[in-house]
Backbone as XML, in Angstrom:
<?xml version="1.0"?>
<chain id="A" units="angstrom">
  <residue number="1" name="UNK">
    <atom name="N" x="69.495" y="93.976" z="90.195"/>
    <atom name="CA" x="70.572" y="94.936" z="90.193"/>
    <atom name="C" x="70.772" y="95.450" z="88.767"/>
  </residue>
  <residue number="2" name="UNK">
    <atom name="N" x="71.232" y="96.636" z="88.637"/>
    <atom name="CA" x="71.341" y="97.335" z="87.263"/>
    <atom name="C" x="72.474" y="96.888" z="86.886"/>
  </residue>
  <residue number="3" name="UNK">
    <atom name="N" x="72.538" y="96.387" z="85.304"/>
    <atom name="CA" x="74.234" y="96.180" z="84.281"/>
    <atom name="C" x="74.190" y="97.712" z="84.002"/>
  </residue>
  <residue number="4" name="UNK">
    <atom name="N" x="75.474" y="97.527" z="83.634"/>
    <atom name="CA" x="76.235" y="99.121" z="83.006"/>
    <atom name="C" x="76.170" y="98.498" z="81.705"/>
  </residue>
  <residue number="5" name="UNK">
    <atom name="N" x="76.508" y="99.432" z="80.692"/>
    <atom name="CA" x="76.687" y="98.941" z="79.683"/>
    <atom name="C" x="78.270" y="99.127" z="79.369"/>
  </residue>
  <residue number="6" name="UNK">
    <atom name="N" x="78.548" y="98.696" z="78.369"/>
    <atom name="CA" x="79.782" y="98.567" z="78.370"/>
    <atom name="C" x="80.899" y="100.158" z="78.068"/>
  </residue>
  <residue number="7" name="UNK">
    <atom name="N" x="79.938" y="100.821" z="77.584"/>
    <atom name="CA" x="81.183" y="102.235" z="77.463"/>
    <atom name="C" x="81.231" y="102.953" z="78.975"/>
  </residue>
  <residue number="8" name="UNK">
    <atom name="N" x="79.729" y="103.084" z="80.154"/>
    <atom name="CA" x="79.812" y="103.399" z="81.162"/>
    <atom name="C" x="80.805" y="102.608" z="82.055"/>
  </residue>
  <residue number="9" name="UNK">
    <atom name="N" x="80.606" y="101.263" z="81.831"/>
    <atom name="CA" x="82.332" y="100.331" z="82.164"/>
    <atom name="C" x="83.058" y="100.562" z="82.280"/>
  </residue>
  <residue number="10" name="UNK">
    <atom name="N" x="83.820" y="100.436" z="80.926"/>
    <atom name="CA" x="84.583" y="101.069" z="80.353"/>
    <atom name="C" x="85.389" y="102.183" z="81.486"/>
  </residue>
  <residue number="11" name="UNK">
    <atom name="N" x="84.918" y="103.343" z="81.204"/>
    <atom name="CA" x="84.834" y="104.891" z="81.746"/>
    <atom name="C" x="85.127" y="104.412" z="83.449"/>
  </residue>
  <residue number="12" name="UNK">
    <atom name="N" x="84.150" y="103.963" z="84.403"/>
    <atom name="CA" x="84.477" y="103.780" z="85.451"/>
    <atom name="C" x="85.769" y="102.554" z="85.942"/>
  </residue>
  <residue number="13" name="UNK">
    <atom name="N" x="86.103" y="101.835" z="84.940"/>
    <atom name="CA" x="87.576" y="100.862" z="85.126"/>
    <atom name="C" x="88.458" y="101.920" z="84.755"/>
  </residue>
  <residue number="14" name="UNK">
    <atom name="N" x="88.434" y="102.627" z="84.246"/>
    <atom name="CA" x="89.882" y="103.999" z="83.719"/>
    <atom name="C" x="89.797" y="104.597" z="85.218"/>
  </residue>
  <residue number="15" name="UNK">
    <atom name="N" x="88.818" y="105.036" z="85.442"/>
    <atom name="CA" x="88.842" y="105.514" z="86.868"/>
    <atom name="C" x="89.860" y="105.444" z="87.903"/>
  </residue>
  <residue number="16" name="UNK">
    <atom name="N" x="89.073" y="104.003" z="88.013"/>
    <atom name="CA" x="89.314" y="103.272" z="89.178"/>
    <atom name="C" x="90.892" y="102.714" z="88.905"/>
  </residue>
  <residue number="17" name="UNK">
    <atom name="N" x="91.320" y="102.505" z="88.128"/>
    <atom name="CA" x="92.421" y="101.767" z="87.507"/>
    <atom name="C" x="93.668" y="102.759" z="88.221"/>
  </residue>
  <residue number="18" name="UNK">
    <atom name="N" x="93.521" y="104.007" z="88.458"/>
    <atom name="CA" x="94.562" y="104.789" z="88.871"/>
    <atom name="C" x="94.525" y="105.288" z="90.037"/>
  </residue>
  <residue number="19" name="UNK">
    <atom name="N" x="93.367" y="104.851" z="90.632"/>
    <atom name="CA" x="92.669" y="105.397" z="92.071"/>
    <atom name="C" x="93.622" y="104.503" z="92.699"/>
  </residue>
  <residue number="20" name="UNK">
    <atom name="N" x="93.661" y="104.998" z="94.207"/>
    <atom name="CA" x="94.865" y="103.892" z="95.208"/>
    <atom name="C" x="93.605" y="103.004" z="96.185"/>
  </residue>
  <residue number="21" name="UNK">
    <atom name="N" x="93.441" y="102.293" z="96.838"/>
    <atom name="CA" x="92.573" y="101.858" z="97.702"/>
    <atom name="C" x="92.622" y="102.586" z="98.194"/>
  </residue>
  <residue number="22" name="UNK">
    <atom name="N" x="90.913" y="102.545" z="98.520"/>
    <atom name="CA" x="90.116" y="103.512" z="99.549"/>
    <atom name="C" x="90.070" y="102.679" z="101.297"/>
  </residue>
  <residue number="23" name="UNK">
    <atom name="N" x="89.898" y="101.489" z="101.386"/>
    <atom name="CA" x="89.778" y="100.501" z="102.789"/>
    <atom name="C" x="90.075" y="99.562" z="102.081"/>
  </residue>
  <residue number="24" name="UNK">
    <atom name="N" x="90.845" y="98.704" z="103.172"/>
    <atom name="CA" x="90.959" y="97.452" z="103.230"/>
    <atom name="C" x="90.532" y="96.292" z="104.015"/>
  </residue>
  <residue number="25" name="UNK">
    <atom name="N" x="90.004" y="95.168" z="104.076"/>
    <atom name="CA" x="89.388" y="94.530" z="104.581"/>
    <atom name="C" x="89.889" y="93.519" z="105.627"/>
  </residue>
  <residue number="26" name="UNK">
    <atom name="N" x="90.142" y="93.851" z="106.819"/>
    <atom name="CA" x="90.852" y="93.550" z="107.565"/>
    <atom name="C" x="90.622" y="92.409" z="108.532"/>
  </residue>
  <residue number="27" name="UNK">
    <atom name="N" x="90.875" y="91.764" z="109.135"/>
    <atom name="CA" x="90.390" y="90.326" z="110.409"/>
    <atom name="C" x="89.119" y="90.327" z="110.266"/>
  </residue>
  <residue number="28" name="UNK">
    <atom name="N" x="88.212" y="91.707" z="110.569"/>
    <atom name="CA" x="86.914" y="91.634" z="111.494"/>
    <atom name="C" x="86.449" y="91.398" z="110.348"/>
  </residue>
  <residue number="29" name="UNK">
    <atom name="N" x="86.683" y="91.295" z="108.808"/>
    <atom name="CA" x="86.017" y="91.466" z="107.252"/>
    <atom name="C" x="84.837" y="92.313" z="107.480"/>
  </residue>
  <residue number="30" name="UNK">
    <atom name="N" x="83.995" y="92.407" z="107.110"/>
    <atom name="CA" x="82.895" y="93.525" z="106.945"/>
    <atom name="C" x="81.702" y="93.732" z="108.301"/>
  </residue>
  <residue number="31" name="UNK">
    <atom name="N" x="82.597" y="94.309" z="108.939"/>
    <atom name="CA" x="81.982" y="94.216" z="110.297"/>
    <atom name="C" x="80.831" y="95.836" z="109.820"/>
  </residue>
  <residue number="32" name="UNK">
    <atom name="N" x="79.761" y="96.262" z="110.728"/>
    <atom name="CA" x="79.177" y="97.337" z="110.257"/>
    <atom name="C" x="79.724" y="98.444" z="110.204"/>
  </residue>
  <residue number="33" name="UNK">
    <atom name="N" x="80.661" y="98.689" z="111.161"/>
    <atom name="CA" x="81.394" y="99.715" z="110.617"/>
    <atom name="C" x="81.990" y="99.931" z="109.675"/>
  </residue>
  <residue number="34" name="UNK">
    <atom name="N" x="82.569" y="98.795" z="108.934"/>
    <atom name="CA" x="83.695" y="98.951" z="107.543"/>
    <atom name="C" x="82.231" y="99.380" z="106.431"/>
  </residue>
  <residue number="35" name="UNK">
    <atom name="N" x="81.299" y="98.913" z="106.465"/>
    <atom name="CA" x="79.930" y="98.869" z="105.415"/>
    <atom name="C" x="80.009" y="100.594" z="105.682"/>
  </residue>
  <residue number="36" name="UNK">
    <atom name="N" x="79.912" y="101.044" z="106.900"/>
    <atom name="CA" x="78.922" y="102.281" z="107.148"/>
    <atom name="C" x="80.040" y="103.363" z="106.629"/>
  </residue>
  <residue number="37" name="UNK">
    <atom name="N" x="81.502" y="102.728" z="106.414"/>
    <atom name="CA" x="82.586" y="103.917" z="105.899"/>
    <atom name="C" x="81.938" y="103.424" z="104.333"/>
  </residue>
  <residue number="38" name="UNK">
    <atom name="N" x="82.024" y="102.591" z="104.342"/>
    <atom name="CA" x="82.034" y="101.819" z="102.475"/>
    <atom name="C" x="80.906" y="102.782" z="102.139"/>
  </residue>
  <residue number="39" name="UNK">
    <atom name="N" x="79.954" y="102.882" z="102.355"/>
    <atom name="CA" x="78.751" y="103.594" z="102.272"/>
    <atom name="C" x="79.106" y="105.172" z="101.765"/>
  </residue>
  <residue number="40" name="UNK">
    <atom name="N" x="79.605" y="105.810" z="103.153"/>
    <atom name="CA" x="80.069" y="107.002" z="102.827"/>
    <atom name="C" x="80.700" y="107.580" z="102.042"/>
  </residue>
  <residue number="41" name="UNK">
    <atom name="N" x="81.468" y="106.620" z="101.166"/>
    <atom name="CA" x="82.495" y="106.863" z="100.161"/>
    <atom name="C" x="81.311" y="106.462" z="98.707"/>
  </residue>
  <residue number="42" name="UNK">
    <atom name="N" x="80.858" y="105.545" z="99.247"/>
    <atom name="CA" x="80.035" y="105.108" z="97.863"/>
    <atom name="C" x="78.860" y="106.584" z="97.611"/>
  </residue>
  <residue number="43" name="UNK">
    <atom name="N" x="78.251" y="106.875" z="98.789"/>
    <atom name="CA" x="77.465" y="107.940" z="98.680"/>
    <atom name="C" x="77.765" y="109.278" z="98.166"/>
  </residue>
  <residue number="44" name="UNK">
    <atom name="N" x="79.340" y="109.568" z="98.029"/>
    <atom name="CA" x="79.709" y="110.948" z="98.021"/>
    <atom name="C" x="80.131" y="110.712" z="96.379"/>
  </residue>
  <residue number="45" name="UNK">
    <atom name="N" x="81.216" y="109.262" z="96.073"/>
    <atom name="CA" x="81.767" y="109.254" z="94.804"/>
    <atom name="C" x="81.816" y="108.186" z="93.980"/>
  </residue>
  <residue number="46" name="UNK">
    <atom name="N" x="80.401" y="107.537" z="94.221"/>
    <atom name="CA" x="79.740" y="105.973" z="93.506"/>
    <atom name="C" x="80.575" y="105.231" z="93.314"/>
  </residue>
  <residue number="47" name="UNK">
    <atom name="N" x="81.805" y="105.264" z="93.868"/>
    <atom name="CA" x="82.525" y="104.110" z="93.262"/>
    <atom name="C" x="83.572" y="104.039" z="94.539"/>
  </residue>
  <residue number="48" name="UNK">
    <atom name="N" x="84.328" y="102.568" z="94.888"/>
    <atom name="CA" x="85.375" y="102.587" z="95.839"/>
    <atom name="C" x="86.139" y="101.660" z="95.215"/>
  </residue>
  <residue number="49" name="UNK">
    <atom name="N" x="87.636" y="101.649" z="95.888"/>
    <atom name="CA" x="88.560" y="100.583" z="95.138"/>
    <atom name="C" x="88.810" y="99.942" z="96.724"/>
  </residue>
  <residue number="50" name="UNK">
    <atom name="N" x="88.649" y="98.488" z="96.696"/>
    <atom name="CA" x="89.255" y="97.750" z="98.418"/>
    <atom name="C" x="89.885" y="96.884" z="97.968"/>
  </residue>
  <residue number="51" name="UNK">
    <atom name="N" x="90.926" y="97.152" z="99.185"/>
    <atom name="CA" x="91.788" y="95.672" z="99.291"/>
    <atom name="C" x="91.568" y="94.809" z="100.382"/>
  </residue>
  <residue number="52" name="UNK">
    <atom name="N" x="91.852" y="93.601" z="99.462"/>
    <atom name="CA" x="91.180" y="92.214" z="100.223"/>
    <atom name="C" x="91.950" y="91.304" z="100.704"/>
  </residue>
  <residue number="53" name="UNK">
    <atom name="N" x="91.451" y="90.651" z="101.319"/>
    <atom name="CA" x="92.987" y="89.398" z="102.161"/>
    <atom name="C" x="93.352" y="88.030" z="101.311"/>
  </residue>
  <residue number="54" name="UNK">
    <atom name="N" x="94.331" y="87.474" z="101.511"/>
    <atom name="CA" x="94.999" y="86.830" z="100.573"/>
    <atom name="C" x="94.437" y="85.494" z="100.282"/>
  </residue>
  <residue number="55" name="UNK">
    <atom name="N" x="92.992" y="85.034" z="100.979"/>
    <atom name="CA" x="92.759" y="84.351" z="100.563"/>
    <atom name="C" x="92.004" y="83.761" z="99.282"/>
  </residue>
  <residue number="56" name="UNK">
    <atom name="N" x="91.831" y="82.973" z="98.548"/>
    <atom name="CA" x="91.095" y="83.469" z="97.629"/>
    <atom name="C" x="89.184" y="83.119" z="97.757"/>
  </residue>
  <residue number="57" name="UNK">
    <atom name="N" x="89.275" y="82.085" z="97.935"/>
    <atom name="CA" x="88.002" y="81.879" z="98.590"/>
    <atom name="C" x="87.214" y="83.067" z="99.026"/>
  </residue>
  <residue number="58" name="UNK">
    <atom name="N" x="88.018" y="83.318" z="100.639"/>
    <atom name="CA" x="87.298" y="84.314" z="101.092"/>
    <atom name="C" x="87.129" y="85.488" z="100.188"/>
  </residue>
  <residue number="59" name="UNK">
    <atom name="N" x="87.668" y="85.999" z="99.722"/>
    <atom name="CA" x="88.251" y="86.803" z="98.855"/>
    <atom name="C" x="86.871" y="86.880" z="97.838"/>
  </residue>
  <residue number="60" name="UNK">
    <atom name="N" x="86.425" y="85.832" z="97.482"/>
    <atom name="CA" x="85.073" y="85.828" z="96.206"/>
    <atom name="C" x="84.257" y="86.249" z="97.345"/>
  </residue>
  <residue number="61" name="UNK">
    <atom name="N" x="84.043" y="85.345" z="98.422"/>
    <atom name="CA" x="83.276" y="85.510" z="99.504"/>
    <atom name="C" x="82.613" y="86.931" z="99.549"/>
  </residue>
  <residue number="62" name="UNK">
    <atom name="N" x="83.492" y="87.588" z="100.110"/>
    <atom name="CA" x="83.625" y="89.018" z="100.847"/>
    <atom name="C" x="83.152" y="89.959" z="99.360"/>
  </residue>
  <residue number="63" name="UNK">
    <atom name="N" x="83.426" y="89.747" z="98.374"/>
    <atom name="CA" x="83.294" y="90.990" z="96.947"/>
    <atom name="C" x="81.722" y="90.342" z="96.971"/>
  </residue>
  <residue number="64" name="UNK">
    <atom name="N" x="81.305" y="89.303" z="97.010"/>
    <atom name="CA" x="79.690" y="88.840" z="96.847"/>
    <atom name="C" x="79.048" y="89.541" z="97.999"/>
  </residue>
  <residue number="65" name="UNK">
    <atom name="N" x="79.274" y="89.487" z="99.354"/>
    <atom name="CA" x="78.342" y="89.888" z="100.400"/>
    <atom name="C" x="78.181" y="91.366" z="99.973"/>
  </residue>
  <residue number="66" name="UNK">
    <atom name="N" x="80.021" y="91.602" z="99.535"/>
    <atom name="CA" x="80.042" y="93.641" z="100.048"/>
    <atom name="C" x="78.804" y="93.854" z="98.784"/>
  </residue>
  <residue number="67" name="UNK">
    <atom name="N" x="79.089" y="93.240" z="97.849"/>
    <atom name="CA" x="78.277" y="93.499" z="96.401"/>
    <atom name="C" x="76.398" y="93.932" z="96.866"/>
  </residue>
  <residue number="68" name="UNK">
    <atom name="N" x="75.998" y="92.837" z="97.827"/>
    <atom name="CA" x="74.756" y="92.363" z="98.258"/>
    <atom name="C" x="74.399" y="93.838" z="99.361"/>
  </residue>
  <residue number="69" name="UNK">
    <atom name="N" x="75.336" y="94.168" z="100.362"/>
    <atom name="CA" x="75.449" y="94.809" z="101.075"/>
    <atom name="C" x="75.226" y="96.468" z="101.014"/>
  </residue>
  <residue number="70" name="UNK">
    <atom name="N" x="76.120" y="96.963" z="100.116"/>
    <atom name="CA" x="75.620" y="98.325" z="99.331"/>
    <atom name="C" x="75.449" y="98.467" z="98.261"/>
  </residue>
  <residue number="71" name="UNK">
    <atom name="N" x="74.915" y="97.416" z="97.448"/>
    <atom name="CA" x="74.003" y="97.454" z="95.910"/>
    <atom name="C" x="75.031" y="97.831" z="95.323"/>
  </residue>
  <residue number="72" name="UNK">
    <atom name="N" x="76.576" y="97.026" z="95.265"/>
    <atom name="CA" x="77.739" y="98.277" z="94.350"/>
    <atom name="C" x="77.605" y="96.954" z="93.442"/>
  </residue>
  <residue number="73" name="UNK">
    <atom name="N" x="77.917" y="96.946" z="91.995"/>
    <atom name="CA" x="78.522" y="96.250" z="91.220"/>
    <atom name="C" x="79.963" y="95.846" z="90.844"/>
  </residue>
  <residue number="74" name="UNK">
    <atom name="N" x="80.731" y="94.970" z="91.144"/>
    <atom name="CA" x="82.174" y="94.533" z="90.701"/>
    <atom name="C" x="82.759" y="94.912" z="89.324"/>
  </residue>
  <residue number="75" name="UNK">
    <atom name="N" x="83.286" y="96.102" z="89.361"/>
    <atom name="CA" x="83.818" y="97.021" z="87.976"/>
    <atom name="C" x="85.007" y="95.782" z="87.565"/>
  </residue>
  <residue number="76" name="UNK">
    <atom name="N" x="85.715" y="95.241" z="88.308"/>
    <atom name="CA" x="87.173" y="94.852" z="88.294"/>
    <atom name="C" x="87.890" y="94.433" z="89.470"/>
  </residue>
  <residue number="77" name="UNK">
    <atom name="N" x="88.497" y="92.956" z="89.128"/>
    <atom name="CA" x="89.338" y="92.685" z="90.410"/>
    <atom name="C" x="90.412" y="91.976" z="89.695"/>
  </residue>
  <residue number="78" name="UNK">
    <atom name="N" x="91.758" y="92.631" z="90.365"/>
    <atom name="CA" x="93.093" y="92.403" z="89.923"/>
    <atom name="C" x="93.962" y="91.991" z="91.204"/>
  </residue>
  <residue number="79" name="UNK">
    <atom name="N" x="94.395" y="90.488" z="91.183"/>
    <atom name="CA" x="94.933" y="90.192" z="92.650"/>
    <atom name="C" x="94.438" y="90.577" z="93.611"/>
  </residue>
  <residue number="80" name="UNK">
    <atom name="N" x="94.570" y="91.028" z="94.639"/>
    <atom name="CA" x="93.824" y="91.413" z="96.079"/>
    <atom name="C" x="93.177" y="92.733" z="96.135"/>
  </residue>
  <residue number="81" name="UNK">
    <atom name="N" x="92.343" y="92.941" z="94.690"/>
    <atom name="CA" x="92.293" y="94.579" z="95.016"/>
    <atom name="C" x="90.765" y="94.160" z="93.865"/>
  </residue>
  <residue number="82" name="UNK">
    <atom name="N" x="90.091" y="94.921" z="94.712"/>
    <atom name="CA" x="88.803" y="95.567" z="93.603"/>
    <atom name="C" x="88.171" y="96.288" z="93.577"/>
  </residue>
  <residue number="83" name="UNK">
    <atom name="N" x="87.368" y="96.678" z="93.266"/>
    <atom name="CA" x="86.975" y="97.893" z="92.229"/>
    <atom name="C" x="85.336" y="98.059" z="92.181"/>
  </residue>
  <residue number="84" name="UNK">
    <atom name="N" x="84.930" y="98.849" z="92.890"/>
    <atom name="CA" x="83.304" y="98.788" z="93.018"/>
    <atom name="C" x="82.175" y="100.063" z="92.568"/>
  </residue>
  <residue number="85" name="UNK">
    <atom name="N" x="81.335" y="99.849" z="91.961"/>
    <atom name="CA" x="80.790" y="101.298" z="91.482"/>
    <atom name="C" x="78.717" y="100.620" z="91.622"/>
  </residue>
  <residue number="86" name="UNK">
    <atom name="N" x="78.802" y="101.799" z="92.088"/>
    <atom name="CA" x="77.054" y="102.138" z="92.615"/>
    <atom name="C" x="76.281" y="103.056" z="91.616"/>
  </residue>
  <residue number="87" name="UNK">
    <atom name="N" x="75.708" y="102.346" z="90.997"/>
    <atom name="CA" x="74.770" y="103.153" z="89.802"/>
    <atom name="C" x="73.913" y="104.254" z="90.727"/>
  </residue>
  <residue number="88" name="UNK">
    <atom name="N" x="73.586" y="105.084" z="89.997"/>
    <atom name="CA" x="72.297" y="105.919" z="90.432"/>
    <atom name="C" x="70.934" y="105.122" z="90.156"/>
  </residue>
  <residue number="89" name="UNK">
    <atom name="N" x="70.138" y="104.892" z="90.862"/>
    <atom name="CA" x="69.127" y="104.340" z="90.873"/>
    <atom name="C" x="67.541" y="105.477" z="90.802"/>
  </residue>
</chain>
């Protein structure tokens, strides 16, 4: 998977930092449909902000699979909320 470097970082946490959640991750957690919206959003504007359920466990869980799932990298996670951005490859 590609690192950012740190000023492209940077730049996409300012972003995201004021953005509201895009989906939240609900009972079914990443059933294919939640991926195939996640996708669509990642495809149009490389980056999504989700909110996650209160556990924490699951919580690492779910940011590792989604991570694995559409190649996004973890910009930032603040309490139940994070922050995902998809390099151009």
């Amino acid at each position: 998977m590609v690192e950012l470097s740190g000023k492209k970082k940077k730049q996409v946490r300012a972003i995201l930092k004021t953005r509201p959640v895009d989906l939240k991750i609900g009972k079914r957690g990443l059933s294919h449909e939640f991926i195939r919206e996640c996708s669509k959003i990642l495809a149009k504007e490389r980056m999504i902000k989700l909110g996650l359920p209160a556990d924490k466990v699951l919580r690492e869980k779910l940011m590792d699979e989604f991570s694995q799932e559409t190649a996004a990298l973890c910009i930032a996670k603040v309490g139940k909320t994070a922050a995902f951005y998809q390099p151009d490859e």
